[in-house]
C-alpha positions in Angstrom: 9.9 -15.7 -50.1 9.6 -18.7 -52.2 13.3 -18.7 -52.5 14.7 -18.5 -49.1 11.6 -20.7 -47.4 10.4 -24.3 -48.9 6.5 -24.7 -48.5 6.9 -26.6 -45.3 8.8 -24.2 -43.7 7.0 -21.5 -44.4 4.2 -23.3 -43.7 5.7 -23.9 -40.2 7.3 -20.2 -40.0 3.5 -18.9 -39.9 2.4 -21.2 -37.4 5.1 -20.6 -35.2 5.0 -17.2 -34.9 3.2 -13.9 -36.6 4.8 -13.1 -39.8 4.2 -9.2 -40.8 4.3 -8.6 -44.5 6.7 -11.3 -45.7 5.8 -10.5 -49.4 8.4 -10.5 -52.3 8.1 -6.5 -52.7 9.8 -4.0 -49.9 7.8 -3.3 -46.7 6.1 0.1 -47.0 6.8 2.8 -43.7 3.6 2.5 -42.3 3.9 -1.2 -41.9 7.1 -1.5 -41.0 7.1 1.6 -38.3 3.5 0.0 -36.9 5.6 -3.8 -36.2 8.7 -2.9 -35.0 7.8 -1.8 -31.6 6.6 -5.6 -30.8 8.8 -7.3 -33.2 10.5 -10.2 -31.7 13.2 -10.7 -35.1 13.5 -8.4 -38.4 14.6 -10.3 -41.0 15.9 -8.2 -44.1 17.7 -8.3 -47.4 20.2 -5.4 -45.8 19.0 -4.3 -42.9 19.8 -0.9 -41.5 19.4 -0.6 -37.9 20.7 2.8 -35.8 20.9 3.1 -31.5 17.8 5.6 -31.9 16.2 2.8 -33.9 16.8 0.5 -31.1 15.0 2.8 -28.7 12.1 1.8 -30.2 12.3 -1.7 -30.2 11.3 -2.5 -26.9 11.0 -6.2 -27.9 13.5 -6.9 -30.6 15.7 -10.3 -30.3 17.5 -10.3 -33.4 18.4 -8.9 -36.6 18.8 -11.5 -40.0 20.2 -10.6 -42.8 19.4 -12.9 -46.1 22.3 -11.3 -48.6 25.4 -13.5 -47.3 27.4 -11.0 -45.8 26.8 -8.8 -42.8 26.5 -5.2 -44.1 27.9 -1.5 -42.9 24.0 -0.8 -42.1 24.2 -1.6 -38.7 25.0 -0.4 -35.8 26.9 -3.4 -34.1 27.7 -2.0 -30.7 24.5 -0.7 -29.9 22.8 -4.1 -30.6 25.0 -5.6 -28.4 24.4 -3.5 -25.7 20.9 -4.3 -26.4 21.3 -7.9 -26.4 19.9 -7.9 -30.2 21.6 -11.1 -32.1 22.9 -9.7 -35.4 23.1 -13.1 -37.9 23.8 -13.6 -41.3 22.3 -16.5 -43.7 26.0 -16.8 -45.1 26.0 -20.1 -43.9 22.5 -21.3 -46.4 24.6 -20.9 -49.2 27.3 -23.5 -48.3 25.9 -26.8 -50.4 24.4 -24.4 -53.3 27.4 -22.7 -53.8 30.1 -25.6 -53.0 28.3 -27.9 -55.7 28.4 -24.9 -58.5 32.6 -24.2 -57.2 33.0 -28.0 -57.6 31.4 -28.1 -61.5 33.5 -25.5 -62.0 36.9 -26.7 -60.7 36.4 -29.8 -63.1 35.2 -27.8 -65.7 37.9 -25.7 -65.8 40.6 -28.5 -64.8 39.7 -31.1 -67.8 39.3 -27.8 -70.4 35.3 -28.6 -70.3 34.4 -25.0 -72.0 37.3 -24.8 -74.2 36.8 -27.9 -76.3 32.9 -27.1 -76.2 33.8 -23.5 -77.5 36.6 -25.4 -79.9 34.1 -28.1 -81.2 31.3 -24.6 -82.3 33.9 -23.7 -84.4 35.5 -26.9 -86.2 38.9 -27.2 -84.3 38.2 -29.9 -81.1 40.9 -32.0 -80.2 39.6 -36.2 -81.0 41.3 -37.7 -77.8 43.7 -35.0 -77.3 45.6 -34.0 -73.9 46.1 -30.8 -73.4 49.3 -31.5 -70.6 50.1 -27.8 -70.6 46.3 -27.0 -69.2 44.4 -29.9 -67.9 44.8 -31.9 -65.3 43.0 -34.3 -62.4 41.4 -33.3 -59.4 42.3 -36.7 -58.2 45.5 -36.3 -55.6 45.8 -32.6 -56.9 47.0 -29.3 -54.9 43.8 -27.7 -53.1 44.1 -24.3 -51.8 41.1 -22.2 -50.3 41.6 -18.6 -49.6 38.9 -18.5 -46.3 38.2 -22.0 -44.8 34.6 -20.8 -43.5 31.2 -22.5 -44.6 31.5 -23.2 -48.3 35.0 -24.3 -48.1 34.2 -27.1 -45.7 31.3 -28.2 -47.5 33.7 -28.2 -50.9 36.0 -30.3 -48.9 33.5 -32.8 -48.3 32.6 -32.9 -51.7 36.1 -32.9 -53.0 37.1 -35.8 -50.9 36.5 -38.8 -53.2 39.4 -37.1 -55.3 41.7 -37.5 -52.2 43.3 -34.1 -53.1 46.2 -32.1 -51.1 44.5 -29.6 -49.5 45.5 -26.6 -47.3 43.8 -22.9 -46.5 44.9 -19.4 -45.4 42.3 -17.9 -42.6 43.3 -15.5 -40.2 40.7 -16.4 -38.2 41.5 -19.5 -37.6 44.0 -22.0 -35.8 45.0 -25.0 -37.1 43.0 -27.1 -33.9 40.0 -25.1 -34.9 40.2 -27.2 -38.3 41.2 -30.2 -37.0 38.2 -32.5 -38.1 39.2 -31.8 -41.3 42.3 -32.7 -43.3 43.9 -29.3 -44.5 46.6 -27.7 -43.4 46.8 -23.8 -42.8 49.6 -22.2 -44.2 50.5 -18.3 -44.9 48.7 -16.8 -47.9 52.0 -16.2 -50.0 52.7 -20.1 -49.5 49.5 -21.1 -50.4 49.5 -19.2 -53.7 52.8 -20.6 -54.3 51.2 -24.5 -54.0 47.8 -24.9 -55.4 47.2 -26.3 -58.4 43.4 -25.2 -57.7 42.9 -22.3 -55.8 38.8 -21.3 -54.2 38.3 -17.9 -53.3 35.8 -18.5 -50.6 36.4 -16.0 -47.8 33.8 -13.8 -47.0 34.7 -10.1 -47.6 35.7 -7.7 -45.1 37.3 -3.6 -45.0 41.1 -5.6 -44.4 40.4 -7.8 -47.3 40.0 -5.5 -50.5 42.4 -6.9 -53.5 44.4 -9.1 -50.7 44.8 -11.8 -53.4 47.1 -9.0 -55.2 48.8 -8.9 -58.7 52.0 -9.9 -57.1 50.5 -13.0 -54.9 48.9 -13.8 -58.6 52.4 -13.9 -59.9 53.3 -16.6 -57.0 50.8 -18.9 -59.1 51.9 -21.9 -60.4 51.8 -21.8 -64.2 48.4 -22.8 -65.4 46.8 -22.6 -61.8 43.1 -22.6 -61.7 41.1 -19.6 -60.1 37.7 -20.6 -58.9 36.1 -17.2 -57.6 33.3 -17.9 -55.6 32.6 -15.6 -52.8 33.1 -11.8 -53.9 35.6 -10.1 -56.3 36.3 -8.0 -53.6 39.6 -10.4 -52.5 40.6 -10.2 -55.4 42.5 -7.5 -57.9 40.3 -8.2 -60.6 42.2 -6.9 -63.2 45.1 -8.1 -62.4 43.3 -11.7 -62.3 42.3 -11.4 -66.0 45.4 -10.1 -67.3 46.8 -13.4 -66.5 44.2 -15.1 -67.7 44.5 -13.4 -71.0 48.3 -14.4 -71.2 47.1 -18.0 -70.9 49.3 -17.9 -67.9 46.1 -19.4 -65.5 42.7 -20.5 -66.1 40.3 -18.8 -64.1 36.1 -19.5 -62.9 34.6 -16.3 -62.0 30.5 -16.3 -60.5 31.4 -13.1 -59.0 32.3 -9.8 -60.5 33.4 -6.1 -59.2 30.4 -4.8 -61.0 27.1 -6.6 -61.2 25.7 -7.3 -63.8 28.7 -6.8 -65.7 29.6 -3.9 -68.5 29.0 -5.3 -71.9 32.3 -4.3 -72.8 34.7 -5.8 -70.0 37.5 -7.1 -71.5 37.1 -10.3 -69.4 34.0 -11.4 -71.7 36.4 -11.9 -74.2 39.1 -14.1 -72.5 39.1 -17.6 -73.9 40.6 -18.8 -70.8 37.7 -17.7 -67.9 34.7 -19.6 -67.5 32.0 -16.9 -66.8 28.5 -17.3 -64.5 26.7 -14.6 -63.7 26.5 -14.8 -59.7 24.1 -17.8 -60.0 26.5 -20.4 -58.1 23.1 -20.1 -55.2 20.5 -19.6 -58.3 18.9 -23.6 -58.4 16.1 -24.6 -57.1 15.7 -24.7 -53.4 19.1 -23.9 -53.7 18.4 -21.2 -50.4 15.9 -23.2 -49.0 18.4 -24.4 -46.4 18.5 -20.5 -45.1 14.7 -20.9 -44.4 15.9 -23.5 -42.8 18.4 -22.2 -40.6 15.9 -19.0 -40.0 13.1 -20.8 -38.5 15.2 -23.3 -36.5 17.2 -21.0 -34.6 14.4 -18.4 -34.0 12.5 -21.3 -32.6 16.1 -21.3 -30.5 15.5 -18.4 -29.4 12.1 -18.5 -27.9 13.3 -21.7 -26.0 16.1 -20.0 -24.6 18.7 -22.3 -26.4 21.6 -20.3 -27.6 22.8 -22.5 -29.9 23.1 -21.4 -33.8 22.9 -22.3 -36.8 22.9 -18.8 -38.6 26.2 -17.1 -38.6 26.9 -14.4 -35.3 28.4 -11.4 -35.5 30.8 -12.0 -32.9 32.4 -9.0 -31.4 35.6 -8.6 -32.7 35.6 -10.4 -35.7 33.0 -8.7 -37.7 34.3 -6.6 -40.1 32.6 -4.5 -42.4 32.9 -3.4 -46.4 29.9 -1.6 -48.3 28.7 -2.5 -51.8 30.1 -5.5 -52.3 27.9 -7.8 -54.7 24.5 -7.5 -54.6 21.2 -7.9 -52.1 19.4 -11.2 -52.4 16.3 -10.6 -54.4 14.1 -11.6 -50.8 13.1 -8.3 -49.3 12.2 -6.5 -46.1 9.9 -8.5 -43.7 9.6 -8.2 -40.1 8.7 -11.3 -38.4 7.3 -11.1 -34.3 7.4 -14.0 -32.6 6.4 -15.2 -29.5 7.3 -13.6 -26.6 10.3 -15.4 -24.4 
């Protein structure tokens, strides 16, 4: 709880409305079946929620998930039908996870790890360049593979380096980004530009391995991989071959198995800078999806429909099982206040 709600708002959560179980272990069947005939919101790590399940939900508004992604558990037609709001907390992670893709980017750009790695073992370079490898953020190429939540708040952060920068989303138009300054371009031309390229699109069943080897290939030599959202865009394997060649550098804080096997060869690779799925893993780093939780279920009750939570909007939800791993919050039902 602790890590999705600051004191004050969780302070303000159970004033607001009548919080059942919200503990930091899963919700046992007997509480859980005894609240959700009168529960207002259920609010759950992955939530699994069927039409018969509906019927007994007489009162239900919506349905939260807290693991950034909406998962295969639910059944999104019937809650529609029912009127239940299905929202994700995708959007909490955006300044957590934007701040840990920028350290990495200039980690990774100005060879950071490698001359720490270099000066363990005797051989750092005294006032060396390293032409071949390194290079500036400042005025650099910026490419984003998904230009949702994270991406725009690593734009914002990125700006003082007044980089290029351009995206590939296929849910997007280029008026919808218009308050930005990227341009959106095909996903083979994008690979073809960046310099830096953030893999920040959320995962989905038509985008499994779309960054593929051959779109790797388009790369520029010594391109910079920042993986930040799931290993599930990407061909993993394919990814670290090249970075074992030395032909890119690579970031990874997401990986196709978590925690990772102790003998994956990309552990090995002198050329990856590894974190193990902590780019959200600070403190109060979540606290902005408590945040978003309380503000828009207050929303709710007022009859505003406004958001701040992401919707699953007909149409463009689209759904992958088992990729990365639940948030460690688990299963609460929260009943508020009848509209």
């Amino acid at each position: 709880m602790a890590e999705l709600f600051s004191q004050g708002t969780l302070l303000a959560l159970q004033e607001e409305f009548d919080v059942i179980w919200g503990r930091d272990e899963p919700i046992s069947s007997d509480a859980f079946d005894a609240a959700w005939p009168s529960a207002s919101a259920w609010i759950s790590a992955t939530p699994t929620v069927t039409r018969k399940m509906l019927g007994g939900a007489r009162k239900l508004r919506a349905v939260i998930e807290v693991s950034g992604a909406f998962p295969d558990t639910i059944d999104y037609k019937a809650c529609a039908a029912r009127g239940v709001e299905v929202l994700s907390c995708a959007p909490g992670f955006r300044e957590s996870v934007a701040e840990m893709g920028l350290a990495m980017a200039l980690a990774g750009a100005r060879g950071l790890v490698t001359e720490h790695e270099a000066f363990r073992s005797g051989n750092e370079g005294w006032l060396q360049e390293n032409p071949a490898t390194d290079f500036s953020l400042h005025g650099t190429r910026i490419g984003f593979v998904g230009f949702g939540q994270i991406a725009r708040e690593l734009t914002g952060l990125l700006a003082p380096f007044r980089p290029g920068v351009r995206a590939h989303d296929p849910w997007l138009a280029q008026e919808d980004v218009s308050q930005f300054d990227v341009e959106l371009c095909s996903l083979e031309d994008l690979l073809k530009w960046s310099r830096c390229l953030f893999v920040t699109a959320a995962p989905t069943s038509r985008n499994r391995a779309i960054i593929s080897e051959d779109l790797l290939a388009l790369l520029p030599d010594h391109a910079l991989v920042v993986l930040l959202s799931r290993a599930h865009l990407v061909d993993f394997d394919a990814l670290v071959a090249a970075a074992m060649t030395g032909r890119i550098r690579v970031a990874a804080d997401v990986f196709p198995v978590e925690p990772l096997p102790q003998d994956h060869p990309v552990r090995q690779v002198s050329n990856v800078i590894l974190s193990p799925h902590r780019a959200a893993a600070v403190q109060g780093g979540r606290h902005l999806i408590g945040d978003m939780i309380l503000t828009d279920l207050k929303a709710m009750c007022a009859g505003d429909s406004s958001r701040q939570l992401a919707t699953s909007d007909s149409g463009r939800v689209e759904l992958v099982a088992g990729v990365g791993n639940a948030a460690r919050a688990t299963g609460r039902t929260v009943k508020g206040a009848d509209p």
